[in-house]
Structures are given as structure tokens and as C-alpha cells.
C-alpha positions in Angstrom: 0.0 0.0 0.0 1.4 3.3 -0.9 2.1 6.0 1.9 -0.6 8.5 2.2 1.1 11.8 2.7 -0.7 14.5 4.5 -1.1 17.9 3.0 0.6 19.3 6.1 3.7 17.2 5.4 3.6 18.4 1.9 3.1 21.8 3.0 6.6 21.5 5.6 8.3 19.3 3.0 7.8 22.6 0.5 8.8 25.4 3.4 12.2 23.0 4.1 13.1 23.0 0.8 12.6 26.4 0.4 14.6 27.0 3.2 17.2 24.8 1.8 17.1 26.6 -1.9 17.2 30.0 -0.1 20.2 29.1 2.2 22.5 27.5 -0.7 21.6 31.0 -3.3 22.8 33.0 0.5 26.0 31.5 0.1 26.3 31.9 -3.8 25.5 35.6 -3.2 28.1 35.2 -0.4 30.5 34.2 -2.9 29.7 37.1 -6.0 30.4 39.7 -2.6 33.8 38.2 -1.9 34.7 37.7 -5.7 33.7 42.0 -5.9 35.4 43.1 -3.0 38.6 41.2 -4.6 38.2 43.1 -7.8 37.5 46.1 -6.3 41.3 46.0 -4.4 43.2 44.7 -8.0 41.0 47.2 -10.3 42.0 50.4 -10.9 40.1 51.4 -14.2 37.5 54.2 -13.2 35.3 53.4 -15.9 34.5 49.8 -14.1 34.0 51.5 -10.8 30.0 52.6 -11.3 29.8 49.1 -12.4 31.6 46.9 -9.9 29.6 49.4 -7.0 26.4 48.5 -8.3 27.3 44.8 -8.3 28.7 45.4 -4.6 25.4 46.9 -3.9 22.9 44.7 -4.8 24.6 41.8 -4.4 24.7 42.8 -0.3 21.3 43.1 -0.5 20.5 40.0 -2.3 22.3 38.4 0.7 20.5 40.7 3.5 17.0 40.0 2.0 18.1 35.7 2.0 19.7 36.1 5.4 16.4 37.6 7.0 14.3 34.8 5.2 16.6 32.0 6.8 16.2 34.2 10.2 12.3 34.4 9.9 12.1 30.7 9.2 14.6 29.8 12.0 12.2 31.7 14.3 8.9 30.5 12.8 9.8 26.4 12.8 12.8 25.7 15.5 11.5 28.8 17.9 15.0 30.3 17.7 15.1 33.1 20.0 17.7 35.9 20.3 20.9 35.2 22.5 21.6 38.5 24.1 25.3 39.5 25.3 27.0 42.7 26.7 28.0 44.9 23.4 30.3 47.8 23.0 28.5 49.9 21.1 31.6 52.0 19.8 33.5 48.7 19.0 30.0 48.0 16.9 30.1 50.7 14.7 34.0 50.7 14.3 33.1 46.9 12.8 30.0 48.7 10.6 32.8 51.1 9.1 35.2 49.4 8.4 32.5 47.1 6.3 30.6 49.7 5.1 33.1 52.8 4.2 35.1 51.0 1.4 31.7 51.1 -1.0 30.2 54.0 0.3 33.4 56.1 -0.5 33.4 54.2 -4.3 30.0 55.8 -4.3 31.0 59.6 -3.2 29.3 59.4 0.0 30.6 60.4 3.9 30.3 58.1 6.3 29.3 59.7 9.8 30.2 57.7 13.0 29.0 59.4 16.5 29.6 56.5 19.3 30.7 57.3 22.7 32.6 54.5 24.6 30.6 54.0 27.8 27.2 53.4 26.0 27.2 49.5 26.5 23.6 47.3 25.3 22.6 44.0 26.0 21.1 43.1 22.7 22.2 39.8 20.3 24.6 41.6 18.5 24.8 39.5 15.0 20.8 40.0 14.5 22.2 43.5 15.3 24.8 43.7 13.2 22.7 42.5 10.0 20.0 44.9 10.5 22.1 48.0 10.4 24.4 46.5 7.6 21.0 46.0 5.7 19.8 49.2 6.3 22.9 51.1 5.7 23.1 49.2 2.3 19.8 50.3 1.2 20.3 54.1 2.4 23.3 55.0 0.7 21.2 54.1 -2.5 19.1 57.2 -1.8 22.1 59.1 0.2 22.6 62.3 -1.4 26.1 62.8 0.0 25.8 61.7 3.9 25.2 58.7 6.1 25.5 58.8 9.9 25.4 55.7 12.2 25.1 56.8 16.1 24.4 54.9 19.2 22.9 56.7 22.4 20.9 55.9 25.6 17.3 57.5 25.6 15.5 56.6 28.4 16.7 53.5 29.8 16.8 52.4 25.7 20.1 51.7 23.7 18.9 53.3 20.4 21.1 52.6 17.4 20.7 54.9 14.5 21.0 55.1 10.9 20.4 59.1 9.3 20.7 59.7 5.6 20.0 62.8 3.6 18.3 61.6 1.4 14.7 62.6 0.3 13.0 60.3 3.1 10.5 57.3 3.5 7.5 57.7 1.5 4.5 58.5 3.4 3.1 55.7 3.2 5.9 54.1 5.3 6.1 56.7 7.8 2.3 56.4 8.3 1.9 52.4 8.8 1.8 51.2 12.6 3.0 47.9 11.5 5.7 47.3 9.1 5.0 44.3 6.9 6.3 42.2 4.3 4.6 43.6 0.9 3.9 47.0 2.7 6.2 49.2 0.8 6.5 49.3 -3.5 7.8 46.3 -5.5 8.6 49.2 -8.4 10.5 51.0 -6.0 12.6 48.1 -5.7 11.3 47.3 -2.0 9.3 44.6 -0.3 9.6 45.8 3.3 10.7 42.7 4.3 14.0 44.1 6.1 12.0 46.8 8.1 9.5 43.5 9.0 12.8 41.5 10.5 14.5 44.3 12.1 11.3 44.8 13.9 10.7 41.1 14.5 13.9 41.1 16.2 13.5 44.3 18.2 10.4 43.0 19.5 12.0 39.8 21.1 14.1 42.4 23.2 12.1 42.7 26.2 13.6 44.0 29.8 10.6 44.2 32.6 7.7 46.0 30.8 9.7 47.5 28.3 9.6 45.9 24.6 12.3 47.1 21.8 11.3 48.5 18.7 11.7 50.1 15.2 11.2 54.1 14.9 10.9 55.3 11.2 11.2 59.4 10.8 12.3 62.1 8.1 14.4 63.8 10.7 17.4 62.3 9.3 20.5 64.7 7.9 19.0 67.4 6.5 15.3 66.3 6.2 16.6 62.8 5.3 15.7 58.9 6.8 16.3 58.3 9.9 15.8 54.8 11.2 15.9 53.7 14.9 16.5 50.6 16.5 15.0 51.0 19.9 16.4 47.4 22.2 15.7 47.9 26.5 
């Protein structure tokens, strides 16, 4: 007698796979960064260079957009949490420089850093790490010359911060309560899906009765973005 398989199974057996598909194109998109960053040291023909940073570019954010599916499946089907630790917030954004400021500078663009040395957090610091990576990424594709990272304490909260000067979130975005997957323009080249991870993540940040979240403004540089991360 032939097995009988549920539509359940069927339904998991797709999601795993997917998973699966989703991790192994991550690591191919791993490789096309590495393989860019190693042209862009050995190249020195200008004319390549709008070229190679647009590669650079969307090639991160191929990787940020697969790296925050694999995180929202982790959390969905093995109930992976977050695994907080005591973070410097300085040494943080000396590691976001150093990552960031090669392609931003290919691209004409300052990169601001405003970090004191006592402001510690207690926050998982890789989920972190790949959220502001992520959204740095995607502002210094509207940046008209400026991108500021900070960290502060407001309030008993360790806000990290990324400011652009851009032109700012649409409306729309500013206006939502919830961000979600599908909320922002697929012909703007956005699905929202990074601004629904960061503020999964945030939300698993709890201390007492106080909850970490995602703050979306246009009181960025000059009128620009400004995204906060808000972790108690």
C-alpha cells in the first residue's frame, strides 16, 4: 500500500526545501560579494567602478533579503530566539565602518560615525549587526552625499541609529503602525521585508515591561531617513 502523505507534510516538506534553496543561493551571493570586494582592491580602471559598486550593492542586499528569510524561518519552525550578550556599542560601529566605508566612499558618499565609549547594550549583537548592515546598504542608495550611524541611551533604551540625507520614506511608510512584508513598493525596488525583520527582532528584546522596537522618521540629515533601533 502506498504511503498517504498529509497535505501538512507536503506543505513542511515545501517550506524546508525552500529554506534549503534560499540558504545554498545566500552562500552563492556570499561568494559574488567576496569575488567583488577582490576586484574592487586589484581594479583600478575608473570606468568599471559605477559598475563593480552597483554589483557590490545589490549583491549585499540580495544576501541581506536571503539572510532575513533564513532568520524568519529559523524563528517560525525551530523557535529560535535571540541570544543576548553585553555589546560595545563603539567597537559596533567601528566593525560597521570598516565594512561599510570601502563602497560607500566608491560611491562619493561620507560616512558619519557618533559613538561614545561608555554606552554598552545588551542586545544579540549578530541579528544586530545585519540589521544595520541592511539598512545602511539600502540608504546609501538614496544618500545624497551623507550617512550617519550613532548609538545613544534615551530613556533607559540603547537606540542605534542610521540618518541619511536623502529625500526620506515615503509617506506611506512613515504612516503604517505595523511594518510588513509587501507593505512598501515592489517598483520602487522594495518589499519591506528588512523593516519586518528588524522589527521582529526588536520586538523579542524585552527587559521588565519595556519591549524594543523600530522608529521610522524624516528627521534624518538634512530632512533625510532616519531609522531607529530601539532594544531595552
Amino acid at each position: 500500500m502506498e504511503d498517504v502523505i498529509e497535505e501538512s507534510d507536503k506543505g513542511l516538506d515545501f517550506v524546508e526545501a525552500l529554506a534549503n534553496c534560499v540558504h545554498d543561493i545566500k552562500n552563492s551571493a556570499g561568494v559574488v560579494i567576496n569575488a567583488a570586494d577582490s576586484i574592487r582592491q586589484t581594479v583600478s580602471d575608473v570606468d568599471v567602478a559605477p559598475e563593480l559598486t552597483a554589483l557590490q550593492t545589490e549583491a549585499r542586499r540580495i544576501n541581506h533579503d536571503l539572510i532575513h528569510l533564513l532568520g524568519l524561518y529559523k524563528m517560525d519552525h525551530s523557535k529560535q530566539g535571540i541570544c543576548p550578550v553585553i555589546v560595545n556599542c563603539e567597537d559596533l560601529i567601528e566593525e560597521l565602518v570598516a565594512y561599510n566605508n570601502p563602497l560607500l566612499e566608491m560611491r562619493g558618499l561620507q560616512f558619519e560615525a557618533d559613538a561614545h565609549e561608555s554606552v554598552e547594550g545588551y542586545f544579540d549583537r549578530e541579528h544586530v549587526l545585519g540589521i544595520l548592515n541592511s539598512v545602511i546598504n539600502n540608504a546609501q542608495r538614496y544618500a545624497h552625499a551623507t550617512i550617519r550611524v550613532a548609538c545613544s541611551v534615551d530613556d533607559g533604551y540603547t537606540v542605534l541609529s542610521v540618518e541619511d540625507d536623502g529625500d526620506g520614506y515615503p509617506q506611506e511608510i512613515l504612516t503604517r503602525q505595523e511594518i510588513d512584508p509587501g507593505s512598501t513598493s515592489y517598483s520602487a525596488g522594495s518589499t519591506g521585508l528588512g523593516l519586518f525583520f528588524a522589527s521582529r527582532i526588536a520586538k523579542l528584546h524585552r527587559h521588565r515591561d519595556r519591549v524594543g522596537r523600530v522608529s521610522l522618521s524624516n528627521d534624518g540629515i538634512e530632512g533625510g531617513g532616519s531609522f531607529k533601533l530601539w532594544l531595552p
